[in-house]
Every structure is written in structure tokens, then in C-alpha cells.
C-alpha positions in Angstrom: 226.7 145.7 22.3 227.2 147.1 19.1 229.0 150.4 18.7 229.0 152.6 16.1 232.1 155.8 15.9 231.8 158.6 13.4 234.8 160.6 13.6 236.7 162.8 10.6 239.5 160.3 10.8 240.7 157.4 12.6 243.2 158.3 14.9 246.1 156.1 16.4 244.8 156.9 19.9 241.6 155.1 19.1 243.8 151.4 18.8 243.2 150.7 22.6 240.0 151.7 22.3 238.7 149.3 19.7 241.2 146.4 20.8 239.0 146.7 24.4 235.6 146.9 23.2 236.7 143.6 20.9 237.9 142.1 23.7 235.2 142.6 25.7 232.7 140.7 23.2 231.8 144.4 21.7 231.1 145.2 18.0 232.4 148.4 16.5 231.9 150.2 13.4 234.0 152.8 12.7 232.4 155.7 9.9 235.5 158.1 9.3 235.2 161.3 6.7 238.4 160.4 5.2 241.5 158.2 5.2 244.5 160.1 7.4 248.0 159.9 5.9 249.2 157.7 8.3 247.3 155.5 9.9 247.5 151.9 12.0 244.4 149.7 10.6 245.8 146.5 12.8 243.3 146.4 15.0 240.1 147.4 12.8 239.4 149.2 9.3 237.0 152.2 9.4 235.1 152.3 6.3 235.8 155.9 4.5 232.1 157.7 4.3 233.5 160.9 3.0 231.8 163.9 2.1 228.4 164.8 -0.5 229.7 165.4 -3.8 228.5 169.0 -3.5 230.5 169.5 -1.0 234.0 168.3 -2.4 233.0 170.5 -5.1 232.4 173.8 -3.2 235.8 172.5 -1.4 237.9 172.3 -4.3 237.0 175.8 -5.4 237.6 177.3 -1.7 241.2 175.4 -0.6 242.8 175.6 -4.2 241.6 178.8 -5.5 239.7 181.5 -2.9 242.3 180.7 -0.3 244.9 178.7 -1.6 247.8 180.6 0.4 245.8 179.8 3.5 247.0 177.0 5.4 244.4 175.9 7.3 241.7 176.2 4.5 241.2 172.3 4.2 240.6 172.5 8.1 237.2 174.2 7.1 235.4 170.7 5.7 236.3 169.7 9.8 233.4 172.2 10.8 231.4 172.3 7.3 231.7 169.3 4.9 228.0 167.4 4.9 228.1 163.6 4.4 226.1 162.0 1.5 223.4 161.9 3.4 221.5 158.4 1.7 224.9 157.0 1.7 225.6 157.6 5.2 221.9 157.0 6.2 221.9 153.3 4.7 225.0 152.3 6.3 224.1 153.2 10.0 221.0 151.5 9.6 222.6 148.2 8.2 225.2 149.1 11.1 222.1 149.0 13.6 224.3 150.1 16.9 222.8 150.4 20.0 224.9 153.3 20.6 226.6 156.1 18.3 229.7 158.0 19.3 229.8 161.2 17.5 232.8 163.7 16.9 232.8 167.2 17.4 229.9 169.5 16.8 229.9 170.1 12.8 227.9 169.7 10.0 228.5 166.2 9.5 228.0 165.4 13.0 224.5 167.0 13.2 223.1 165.2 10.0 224.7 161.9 11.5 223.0 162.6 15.1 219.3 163.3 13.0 219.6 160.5 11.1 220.4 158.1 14.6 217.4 159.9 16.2 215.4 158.5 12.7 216.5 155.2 13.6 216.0 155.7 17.8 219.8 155.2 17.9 220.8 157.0 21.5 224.3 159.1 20.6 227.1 160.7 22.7 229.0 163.8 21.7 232.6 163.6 21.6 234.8 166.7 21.7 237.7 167.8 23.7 236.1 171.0 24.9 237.0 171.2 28.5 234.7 169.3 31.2 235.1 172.6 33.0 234.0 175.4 30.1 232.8 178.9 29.6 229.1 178.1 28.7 227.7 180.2 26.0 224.3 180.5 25.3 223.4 182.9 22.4 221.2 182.0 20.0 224.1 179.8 17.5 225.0 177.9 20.3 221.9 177.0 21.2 221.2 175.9 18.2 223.6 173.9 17.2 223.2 172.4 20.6 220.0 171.3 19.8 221.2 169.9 16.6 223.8 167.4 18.3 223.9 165.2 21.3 223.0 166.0 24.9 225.7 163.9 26.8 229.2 164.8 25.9 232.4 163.0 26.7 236.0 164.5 26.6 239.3 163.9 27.8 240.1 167.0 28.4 239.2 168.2 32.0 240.4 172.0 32.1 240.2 173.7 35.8 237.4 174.3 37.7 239.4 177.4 39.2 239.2 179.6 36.4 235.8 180.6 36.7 233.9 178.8 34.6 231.2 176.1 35.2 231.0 172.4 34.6 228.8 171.6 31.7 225.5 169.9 32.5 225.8 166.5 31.1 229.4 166.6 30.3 231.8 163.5 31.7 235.3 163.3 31.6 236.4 160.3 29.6 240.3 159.5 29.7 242.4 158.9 26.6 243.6 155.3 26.9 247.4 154.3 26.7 248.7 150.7 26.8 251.8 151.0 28.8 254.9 150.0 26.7 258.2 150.4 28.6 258.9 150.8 32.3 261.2 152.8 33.7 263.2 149.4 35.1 264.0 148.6 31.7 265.0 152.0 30.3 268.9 153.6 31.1 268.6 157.1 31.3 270.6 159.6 30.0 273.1 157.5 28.1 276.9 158.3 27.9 275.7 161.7 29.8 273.6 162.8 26.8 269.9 164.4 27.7 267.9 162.9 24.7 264.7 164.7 24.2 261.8 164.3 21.7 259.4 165.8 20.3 255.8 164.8 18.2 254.3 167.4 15.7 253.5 168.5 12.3 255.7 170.3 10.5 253.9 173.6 11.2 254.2 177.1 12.9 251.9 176.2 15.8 253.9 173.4 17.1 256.8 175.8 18.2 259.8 173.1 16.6 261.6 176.4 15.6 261.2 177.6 19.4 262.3 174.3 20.6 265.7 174.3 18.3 266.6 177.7 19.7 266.3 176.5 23.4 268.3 173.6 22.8 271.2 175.8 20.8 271.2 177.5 23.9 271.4 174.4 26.0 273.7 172.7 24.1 276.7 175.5 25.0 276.8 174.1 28.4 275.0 170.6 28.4 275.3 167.5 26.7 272.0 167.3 25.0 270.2 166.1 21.8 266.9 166.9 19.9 264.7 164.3 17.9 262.1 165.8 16.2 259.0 163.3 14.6 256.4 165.1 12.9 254.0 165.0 9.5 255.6 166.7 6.3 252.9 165.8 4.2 251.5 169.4 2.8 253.4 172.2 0.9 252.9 174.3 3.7 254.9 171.4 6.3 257.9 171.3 3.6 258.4 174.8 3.8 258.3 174.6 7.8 260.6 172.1 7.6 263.3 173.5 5.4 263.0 176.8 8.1 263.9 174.5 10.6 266.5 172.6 8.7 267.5 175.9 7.5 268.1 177.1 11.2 270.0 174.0 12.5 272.7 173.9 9.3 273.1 178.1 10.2 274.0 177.6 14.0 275.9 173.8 13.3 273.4 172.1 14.6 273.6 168.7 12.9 274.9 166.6 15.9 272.3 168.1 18.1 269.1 168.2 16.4 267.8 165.3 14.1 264.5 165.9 12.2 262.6 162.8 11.0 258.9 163.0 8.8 256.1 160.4 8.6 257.1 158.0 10.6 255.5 154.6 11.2 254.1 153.3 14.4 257.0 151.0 15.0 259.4 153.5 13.9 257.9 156.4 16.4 257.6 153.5 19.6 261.8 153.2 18.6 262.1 157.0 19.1 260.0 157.2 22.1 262.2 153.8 23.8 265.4 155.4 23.3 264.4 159.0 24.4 264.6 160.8 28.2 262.7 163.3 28.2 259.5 164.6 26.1 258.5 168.3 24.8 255.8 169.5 23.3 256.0 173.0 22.9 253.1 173.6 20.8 250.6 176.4 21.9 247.2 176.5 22.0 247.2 173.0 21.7 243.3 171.5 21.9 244.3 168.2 23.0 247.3 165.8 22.5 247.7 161.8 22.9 251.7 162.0 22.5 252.0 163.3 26.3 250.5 159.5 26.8 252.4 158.0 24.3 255.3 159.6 26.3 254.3 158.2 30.0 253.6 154.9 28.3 257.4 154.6 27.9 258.0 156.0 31.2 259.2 159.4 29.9 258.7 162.6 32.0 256.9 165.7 29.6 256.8 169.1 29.7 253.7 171.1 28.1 252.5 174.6 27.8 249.7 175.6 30.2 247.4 176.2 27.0 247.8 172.5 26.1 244.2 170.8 26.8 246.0 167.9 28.1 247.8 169.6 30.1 245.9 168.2 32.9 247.8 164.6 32.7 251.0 166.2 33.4 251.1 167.1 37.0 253.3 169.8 38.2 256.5 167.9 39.7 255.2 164.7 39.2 255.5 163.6 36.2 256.8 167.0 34.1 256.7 170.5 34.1 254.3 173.1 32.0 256.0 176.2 31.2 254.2 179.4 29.6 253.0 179.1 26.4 255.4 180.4 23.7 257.7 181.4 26.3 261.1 180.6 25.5 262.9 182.1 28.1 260.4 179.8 30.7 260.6 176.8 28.3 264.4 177.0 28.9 264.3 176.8 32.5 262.1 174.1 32.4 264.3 172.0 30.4 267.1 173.2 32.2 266.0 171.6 35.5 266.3 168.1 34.0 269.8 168.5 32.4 271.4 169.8 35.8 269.2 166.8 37.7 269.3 163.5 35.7 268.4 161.7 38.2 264.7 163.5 37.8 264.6 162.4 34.7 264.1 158.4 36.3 261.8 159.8 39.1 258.9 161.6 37.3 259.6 159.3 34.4 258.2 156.2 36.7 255.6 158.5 37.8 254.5 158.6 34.0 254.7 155.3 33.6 252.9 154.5 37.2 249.9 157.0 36.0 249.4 154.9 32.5 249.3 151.7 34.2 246.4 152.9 37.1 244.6 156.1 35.4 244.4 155.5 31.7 243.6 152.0 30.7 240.6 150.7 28.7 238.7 149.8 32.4 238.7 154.1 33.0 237.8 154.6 29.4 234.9 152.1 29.7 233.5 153.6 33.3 233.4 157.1 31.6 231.0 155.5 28.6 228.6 153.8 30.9 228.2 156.9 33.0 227.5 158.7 29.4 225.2 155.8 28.5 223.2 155.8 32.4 223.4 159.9 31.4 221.2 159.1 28.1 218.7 156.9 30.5 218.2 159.9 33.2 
């Protein structure tokens, strides 16, 4: 088959993806809306669409003037940038996929999904909106319902005890992790040290300040070292980071805490090898691959209940979720694995045990053909 991926960017959880479909004797192309900062292009090269010149235009005058001490202004051409349309048009078409997997529901991802239905190309939505979801149905959402495709995919299951209802035509399609180190070939907890790491950008959300204050604490009674990885890339990172930094030099620190920025694949497997035990402490996080990325190296995490991937870390299995931006709570969740090393191992080889059986290419493939018999219903 030949499959076709329009996404904002291409991701580094997508590498499994597209190294399985290849494998399997599948053609994908790969339409992204712009080039990411860091990106791994060894298993395939998306070809950079980007946005209508209007747009970029209307862009400019909104990120670096209207609200240029806005942070998240550029996030805005995620929900409203437009494609060149002709540009995009001619390329699917030369493309010809028999199926289109389409991120998010935007803009961009609504002129794509007309211009597939133009060419009778059958599409699948891709979000990470829960599987389990509060359905709304005013008039906007209907709308732009219409505009996009009926069968949705998401990795993100969310709890069906909460009250609300599983979306009609919605499947639940794992992220996909190749697993990298097992726990037989780790040593935990060297020379009595808890080492603990951490993935995210360099920005208030991600809770890295929040983090550094529970391991000061920590660190007046236990052995125990931060690593910090994220992206420091925008002004708005840099002056994140120099808080942080700021903080660490003010309480001493240095030998306990170690921030690193924009780090390369090779560089960030290194980190996650050498590490214990993995935090993210985000909140109101939609959905992150680095909990993965963590099992995958047979590391037990620890999540806020907000995280939308909170569902591959299971309570006592293979981490712990503590309240989001809860300090106090995050502190006695962390505190449970620097009394208890030996907890460390055990849910660690859980992790690892859960990448190798529940999210390999073979789970991410089921999920798309149930989409795809979905589309034939």
C-alpha cells in the first residue's frame, strides 16, 4: 500500500512507524508543515509543504508584532495556518496513496481531507484526544467535524470512569517504541546515587523548576542526581532556562542537578542508558512519547494524572502518577524509590516487559487496519 502522513512536523516517535511500514513492503509519504529543530531523517525525509504565502504573512504580523510577548503565539498556525492549496493539491495527487493519515483537526487538515475526498483518497484523523472523551456537539463542532475525517485514531485512551463516552468511530492506536536496553544489562543505582531524568522544553509548563525544588529537598537526606534534557531553542526557553540555572547556583546545586539543551538522538539514548528512574512533571500534558522512550530502556516513570499518556504507566507497575503540580505529592512519589532501590529494578523490567508485548509496530499496525475496516463499514 501506499501511505500518505500529513502532520505539522515530523516527530521522532514516528521512526518506528515508518521503519515498519518499509519493512513491511509499504510506501509512505510524509507531507509535514514545517522542518522541527531537531529532527532524525534516518529512516525517511518528509518533504516540507509549509504554509500559503498569505498566511506566513498574516503570521509574521501576529507572532512578532500583535503578540510578540506571547509565548505560545507561533502555536496559533498549529490550529490556523492554510497550506498552499495547488501546491499541496498537486503533490497528493502525484503521491496517489490509497490511504491518508491526517493530524489534528485544523485548518490545514480540513483543506488536506477535501482535497483527498477530490481525489477519492479514504483518510484517518489523527489526534490524541482521548478514546474515552466528553463529546460536544454545538454547532462549531459539528462543523468542523464534518470538515475532517470520520474514523479517528489516538494513542491516548483516557478513562472510561470519568463519565464521559467513547467516541463513535474512535480506536485506540498505541505509540510504538523499539525496546533498547533491558533491565539485565542495566546496574541500578550506581555507587548508591538515584539518577533521575527528565525530557522537556525549556518552558513553564513542564514543571523543571518544580522538579529542582523536590530534589533540593531530597538531596538533604538521599544521594540523588537530576539530568535535565530539553529544547532551548526560543527566547522565551533561554529565559526559562537561566530561572532554573538561576535557582540551582542559589541553593548549590551544581553536583545535583545537570541541565543539558538540544540534544541529539544518540546523545538523549546515552542519558536515558545511564539513568534510574524517569520524571516528567509537566502538567496538563496532551500526550508524551518520552514515558516510552523511558520503558524502552527499562526505566520506571512517574507522571501527573493530567498527562494523556498517563495511561501507559500503571500504578505500581511500572511508576507512579502523582497530582498534577503537586510538589508536596511529587515528593513522596520520588521519595518511595530512593528509600527502596530495589523498586527501581522491579517496575523498571515491567517497563521494559510492556514495550516489548504492548507497543511494537504489530499493535500499531492492528489499530490502522481496524481504522481502515472502520472506513469500509
Amino acid at each position: 500500500m501506499r501511505f500518505l502522513y500529513v502532520a505539522p512536523r515530523y516527530h521522532t516517535n514516528q521512526i518506528p512507524i515508518m521503519k515498519g511500514l518499509k519493512e513491511q513492503g509499504h510506501t509512505v509519504c510524509f507531507f509535514s508543515h514545517y522542518a522541527g529543530k531537531i529532527e532524525d531523517y534516518s529512516c525517511l525525509t518528509p518533504e516540507v509543504v509549509g504554509y500559503s504565502k498569505i498566511f506566513k504573512a498574516i503570521d509574521y504580523l501576529y507572532v512578532n508584532l500583535l503578540r510578540k510577548n506571547d509565548p505560545k503565539a507561533a502555536d496559533k498556525k498549529l490550529l490556523c495556518g492554510f497550506p498552499p492549496i495547488f501546491r499541496l493539491g498537486s503533490k497528493i495527487k502525484k503521491c496517489k496513496p490509497d490511504i491518508a493519515i491526517i493530524r489534528e483537526r485544523s485548518v490545514y487538515s480540513m483543506v488536506t481531507y477535501l482535497i483527498c475526498r477530490r481525489y477519492h483518497i479514504p483518510a484517518i484523523l489523527y489526534n490524541q484526544s482521548p478514546l474515552w472523551v466528553e463529546e460536544k456537539n454545538d454547532l462549531p463542532h459539528r462543523i468542523v467535524k464534518s470538515l475532517t475525517p470520520k474514523v479517528r485514531m489516538t494513542p491516548v485512551m483516557g478513562s472510561p470512569d470519568s463519565g464521559p463516552i467513547r467516541e463513535k468511530n474512535a480506536f485506540f492506536v498505541p505509540f510504538v517504541m523499539e525496546a533498547k536496553l533491558s533491565p539485565e544489562q542495566k546496574t541500578y543505582c550506581k555507587n548508591g546515587i538515584l539518577h533521575i531524568f527528565a525530557v522537556g522544553k525549556y518552558e513553564k509548563r513542564k514543571n523543571i523548576l518544580m522538579l529542582a525544588e523536590v530534589v533540593n529537598d531530597l538531596s538533604k537526606e538521599y544521594k540523588i542526581h537530576l539530568t535535565v534534557a530539553g529544547e532551548c531553542s526560543t527566547e522565551f526557553h533561554k529565559k526559562y532556562y537561566q530561572t532554573v540555572k538561576q535557582y540551582i547556583e542559589k541553593n548549590k546545586l551544581q553536583d545535583n542537578i545537570r541541565l543539558l539543551k538540544n540534544l541529539t538522538r544518540e546523545e538523549m539514548d546515552r542519558e536515558y542508558a545511564e539513568a534510574d528512574l524517569f520524571v516528567i512533571p509537566s502538567t496538563l500534558e496532551p500526550a508524551s512519547i518520552s514515558q516510552l522512550e523511558a520503558m524502552a530502556f527499562s526505566l520506571p516513570v512517574i507522571c501527573s494524572d493530567t498527562n494523556g499518556t498517563a495511561c501507559y504507566v500503571k500504578e505500581g507497575h511500572n511508576g507512579f502518577q502523582f497530582k498534577d503540580n503537586d510538589k508536596e505529592n511529587l515528593q513522596r512519589v520520588m521519595e518511595r524509590f530512593v528509600k527502596n532501590p530495589e523498586l527501581t529494578k522491579e517496575l523498571g523490567s515491567n517497563s521494559y516487559s510492556d514495550v516489548e508485548t504492548k507497543y511494537q509496530f504489530e499493535n500499531y499496525y492492528e489499530g490502522i487496519e481496524e481504522c481502515m475496516r472502520a472506513l469500509n463499514r
